[in-house]
C-alpha positions in Angstrom: 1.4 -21.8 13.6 -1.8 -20.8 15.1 -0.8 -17.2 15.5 0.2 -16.9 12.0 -3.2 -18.7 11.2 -5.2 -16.4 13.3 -3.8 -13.4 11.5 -4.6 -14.8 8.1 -7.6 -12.7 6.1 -10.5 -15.1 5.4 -10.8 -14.2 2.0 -7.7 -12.6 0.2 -5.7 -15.8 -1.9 -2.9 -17.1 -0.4 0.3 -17.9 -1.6 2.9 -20.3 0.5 6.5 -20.9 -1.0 9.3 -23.2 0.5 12.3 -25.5 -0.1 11.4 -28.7 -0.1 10.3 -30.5 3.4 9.9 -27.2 5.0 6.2 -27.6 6.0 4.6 -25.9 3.3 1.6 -28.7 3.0 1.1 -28.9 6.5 1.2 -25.1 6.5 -1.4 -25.1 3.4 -4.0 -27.8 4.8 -3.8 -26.3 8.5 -5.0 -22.8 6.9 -7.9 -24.4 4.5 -9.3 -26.5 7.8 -9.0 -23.6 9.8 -10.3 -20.2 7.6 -11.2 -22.5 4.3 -10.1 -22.6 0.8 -8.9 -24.6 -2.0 -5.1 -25.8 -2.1 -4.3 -25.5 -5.5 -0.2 -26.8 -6.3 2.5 -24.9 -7.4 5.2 -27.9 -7.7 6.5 -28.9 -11.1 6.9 -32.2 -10.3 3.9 -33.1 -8.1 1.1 -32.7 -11.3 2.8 -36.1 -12.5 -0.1 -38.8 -12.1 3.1 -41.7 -11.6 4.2 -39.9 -8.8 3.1 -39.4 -5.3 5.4 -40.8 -2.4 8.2 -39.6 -4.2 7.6 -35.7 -4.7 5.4 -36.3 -1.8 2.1 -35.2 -2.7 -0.3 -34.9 -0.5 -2.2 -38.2 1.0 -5.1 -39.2 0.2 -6.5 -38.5 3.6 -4.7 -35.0 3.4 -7.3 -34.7 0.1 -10.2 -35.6 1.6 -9.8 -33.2 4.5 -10.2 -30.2 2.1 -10.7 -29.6 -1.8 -7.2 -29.7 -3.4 -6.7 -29.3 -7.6 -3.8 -29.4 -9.7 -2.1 -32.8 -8.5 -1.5 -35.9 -10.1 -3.2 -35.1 -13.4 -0.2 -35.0 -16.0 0.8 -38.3 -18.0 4.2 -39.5 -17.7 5.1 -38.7 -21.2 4.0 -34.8 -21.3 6.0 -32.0 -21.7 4.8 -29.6 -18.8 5.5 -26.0 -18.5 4.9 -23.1 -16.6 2.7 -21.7 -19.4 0.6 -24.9 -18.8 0.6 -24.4 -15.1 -0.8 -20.8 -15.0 -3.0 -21.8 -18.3 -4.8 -24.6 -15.7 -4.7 -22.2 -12.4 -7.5 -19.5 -13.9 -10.2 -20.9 -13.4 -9.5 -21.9 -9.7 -8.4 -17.8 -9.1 -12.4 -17.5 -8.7 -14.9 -18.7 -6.7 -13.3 -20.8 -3.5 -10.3 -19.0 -2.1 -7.2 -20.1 -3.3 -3.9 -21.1 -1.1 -1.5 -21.8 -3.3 1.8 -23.8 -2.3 4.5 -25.4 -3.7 8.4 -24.7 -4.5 8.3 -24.0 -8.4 9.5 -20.6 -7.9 8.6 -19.5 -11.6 5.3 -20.6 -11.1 4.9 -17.7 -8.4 7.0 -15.4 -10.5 4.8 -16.1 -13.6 1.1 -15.9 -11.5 2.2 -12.9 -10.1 4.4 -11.1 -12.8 3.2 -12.2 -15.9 4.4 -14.8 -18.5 5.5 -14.2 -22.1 3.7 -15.6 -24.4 6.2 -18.0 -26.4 4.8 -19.7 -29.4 4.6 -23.9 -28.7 7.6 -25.3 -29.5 7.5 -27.8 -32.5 8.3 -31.2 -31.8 11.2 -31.6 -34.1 12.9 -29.2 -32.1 11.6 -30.8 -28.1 13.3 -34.0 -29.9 16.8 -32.3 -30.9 16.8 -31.1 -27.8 16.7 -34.0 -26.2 19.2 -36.0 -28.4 21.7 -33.0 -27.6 21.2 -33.1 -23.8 21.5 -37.1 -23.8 24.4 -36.5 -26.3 26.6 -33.4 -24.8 25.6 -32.9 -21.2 23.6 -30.7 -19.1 26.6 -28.2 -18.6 27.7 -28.6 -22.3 23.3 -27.6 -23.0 24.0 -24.4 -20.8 27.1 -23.3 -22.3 24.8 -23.0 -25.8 22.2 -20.2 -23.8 23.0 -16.4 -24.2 24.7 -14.7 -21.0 21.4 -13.2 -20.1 20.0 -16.1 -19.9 22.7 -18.0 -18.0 23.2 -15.4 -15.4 19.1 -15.9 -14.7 18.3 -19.3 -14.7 18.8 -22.7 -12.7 22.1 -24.3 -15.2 21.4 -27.6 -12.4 18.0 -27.9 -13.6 17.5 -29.9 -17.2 13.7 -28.8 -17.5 14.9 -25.0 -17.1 17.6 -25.5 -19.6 16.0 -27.7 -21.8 13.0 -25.3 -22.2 15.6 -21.7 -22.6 17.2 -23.9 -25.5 14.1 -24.8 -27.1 13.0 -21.6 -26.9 16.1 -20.1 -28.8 16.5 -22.9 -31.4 12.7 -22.5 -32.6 12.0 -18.6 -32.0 15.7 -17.2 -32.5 14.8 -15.3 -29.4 16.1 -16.0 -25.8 13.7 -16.4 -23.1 14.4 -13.4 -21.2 13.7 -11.6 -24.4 10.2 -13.3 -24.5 9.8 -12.4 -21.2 10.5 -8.6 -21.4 7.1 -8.6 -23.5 4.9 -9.7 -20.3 1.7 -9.4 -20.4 0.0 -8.2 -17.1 0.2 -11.2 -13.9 -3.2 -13.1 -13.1 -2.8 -12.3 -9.9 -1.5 -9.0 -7.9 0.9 -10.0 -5.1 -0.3 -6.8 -3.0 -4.1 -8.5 -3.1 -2.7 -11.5 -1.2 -1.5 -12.9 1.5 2.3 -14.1 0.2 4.3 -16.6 2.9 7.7 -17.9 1.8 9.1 -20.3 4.5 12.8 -19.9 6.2 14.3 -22.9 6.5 17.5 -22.7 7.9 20.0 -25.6 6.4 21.2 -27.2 9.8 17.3 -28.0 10.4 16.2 -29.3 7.1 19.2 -31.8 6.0 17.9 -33.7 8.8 14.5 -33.5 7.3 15.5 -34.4 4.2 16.8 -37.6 5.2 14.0 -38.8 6.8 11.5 -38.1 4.6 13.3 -39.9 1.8 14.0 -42.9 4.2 9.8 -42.8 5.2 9.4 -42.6 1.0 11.4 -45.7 1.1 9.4 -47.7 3.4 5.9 -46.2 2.1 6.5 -47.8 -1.0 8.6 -45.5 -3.3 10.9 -48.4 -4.8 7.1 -49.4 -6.1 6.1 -46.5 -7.8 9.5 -46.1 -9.5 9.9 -50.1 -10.6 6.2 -49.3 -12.1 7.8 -46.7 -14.2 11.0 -48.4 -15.5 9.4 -50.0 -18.6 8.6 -46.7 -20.0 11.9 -44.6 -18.3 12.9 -41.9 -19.9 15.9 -39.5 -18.1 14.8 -36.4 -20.8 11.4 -37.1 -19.7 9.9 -33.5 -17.2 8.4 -36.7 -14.4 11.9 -38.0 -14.5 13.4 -35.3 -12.9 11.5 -35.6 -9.7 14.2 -35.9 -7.1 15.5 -39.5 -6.1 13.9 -41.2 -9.1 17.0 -41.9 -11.3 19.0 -43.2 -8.4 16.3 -45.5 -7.5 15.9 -47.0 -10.9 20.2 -47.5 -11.3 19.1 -49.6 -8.1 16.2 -51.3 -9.4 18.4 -52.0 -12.7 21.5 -53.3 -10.4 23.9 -50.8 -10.7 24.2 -49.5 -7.4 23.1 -50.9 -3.7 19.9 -49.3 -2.1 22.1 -47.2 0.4 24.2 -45.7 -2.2 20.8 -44.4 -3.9 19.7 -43.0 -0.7 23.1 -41.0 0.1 22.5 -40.0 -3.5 19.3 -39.1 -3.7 19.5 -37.2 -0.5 22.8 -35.5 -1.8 21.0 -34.2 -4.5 17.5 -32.8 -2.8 20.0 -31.0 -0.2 21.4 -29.1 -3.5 17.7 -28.6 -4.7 16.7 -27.0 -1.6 19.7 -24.7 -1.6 19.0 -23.4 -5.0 15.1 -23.1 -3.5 16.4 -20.9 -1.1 18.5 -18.9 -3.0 15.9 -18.2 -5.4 13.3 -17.3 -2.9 15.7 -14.7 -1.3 16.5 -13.0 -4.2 12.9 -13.0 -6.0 10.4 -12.8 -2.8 11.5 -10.0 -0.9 8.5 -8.7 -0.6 7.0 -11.6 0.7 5.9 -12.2 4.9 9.1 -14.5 5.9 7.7 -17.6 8.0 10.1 -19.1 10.2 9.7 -22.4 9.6 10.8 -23.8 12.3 8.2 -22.5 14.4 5.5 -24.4 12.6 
């Protein structure tokens, strides 16, 4: 790690991508303490105020050791999207250097090549949306999308499909279609430093389980019990990985093991599709063995 820190520029933005658990933080703080900077996030699901052991934002102590935006400052009840996101990063492209980290993919793609600009989506339609997803199924939702769009987007992820199917239903347009009128990116790639971590599978499944068994004992039964009066599976929060199988626990429907094999199942998928993505979309991009950090 220090090598790689050593050869970092002082004041071009930096950008850090990554599956899950592969040391992006740790990566991001080390290079602010070291050269400076703000850490500004680019993970979909760590903006939600409810949740911090659980999409495993940083500590507070991690905060405190450098200036950090964009975390924890989105009720549980809003609709979030990557318009929102890069709306909200402007303002912290100036002044303090930026490192930017996180695993949202189309965050990156949308900083650095643009995002269409789709009209808001009325609520009638967000709420038809919702009734169809709870009503059909996810896979059932992604059989309605056009071909384009289903060849070029995440059919495992209900915020991704949720938002293409809005998208069509209120504009009569398909996202990629909105997205072939781009408008230029906030930020050039080839005036920043762009890391994208290798993780190799063998050494993150272990990873993965531990964290999620150190998210158990910090307290992430808490946060999720705290949420259960006002649960909502359509909600964007309550797609942060591991929460639904710990609230069938918390409501009795399955024992605390059978949640964790679950939820662990189901971030080892994530982080394959995280990979997968990366490869394809960040060639350009300095690879980072992440094993090394």
């Amino acid at each position: 790690m220090l090598e790689l820190i050593g050869k970092i520029d002082r004041e071009r933005p930096i950008l850090i991508a990554g599956p899950t658990a592969s040391g992006k933080s740790s990566l991001a703080l080390a290079i602010a303490r070291a050269k400076g900077g703000r850490i500004v996030n680019a993970d979909a699901l760590q903006v939600f105020a409810d949740w911090r052991i659980l999409t495993a934002r940083p500590s507070p102590e991690e905060e405190s050791a450098a200036p950090h935006a964009l975390y924890g400052h989105v009720g549980w009840s809003e609709r979030y999207t990557t318009g929102d996101w890069l709306r909200q990063i402007a303002p912290f492209l100036q002044g303090l250097r930026p490192i930017i980290v996180g695993g949202t993919g189309l965050y990156f793609r949308a900083l650095t090549e643009g995002l269409a600009d789709i009209p808001p989506i009325p609520p009638e339609i967000r709420t038809a949306a919702a009734a169809r997803l709870e009503r059909v199924g996810l896979d059932a939702m992604g059989r309605d999308l056009s071909e384009d769009v289903r060849t070029d987007i995440d059919l495992a992820n209900p915020m991704r499909v949720l938002r293409a199917w809005e998208v069509a239903r209120a504009t009569g347009r398909s996202i990629r279609d909105w997205q072939a009128d781009t408008p230029s990116p906030l930020l050039d790639p080839a005036k920043a430093t762009t890391l994208v971590l290798d993780a190799p599978r063998d050494w993150l499944t272990p990873r993965l389980e531990r964290r999620f068994d150190a998210m158990i004992a910090q307290g992430a039964l808490d946060e999720v019990r705290a949420v259960l009066p006002k649960w909502d599976p359509a909600a964007n929060a309550a797609q942060a990985i591991g929460a639904a199988e710990l609230v069938a626990h918390l409501r009795g429907e399955i024992d605390l093991a059978a949640a964790r094999d679950r939820a662990v199942i189901a971030t080892r998928r994530y982080a394959k599709r995280q990979r997968t993505w990366f490869q394809a979309r960040m060639k350009a991009w300095q690879r980072v063995d992440a094993t090394n950090l």
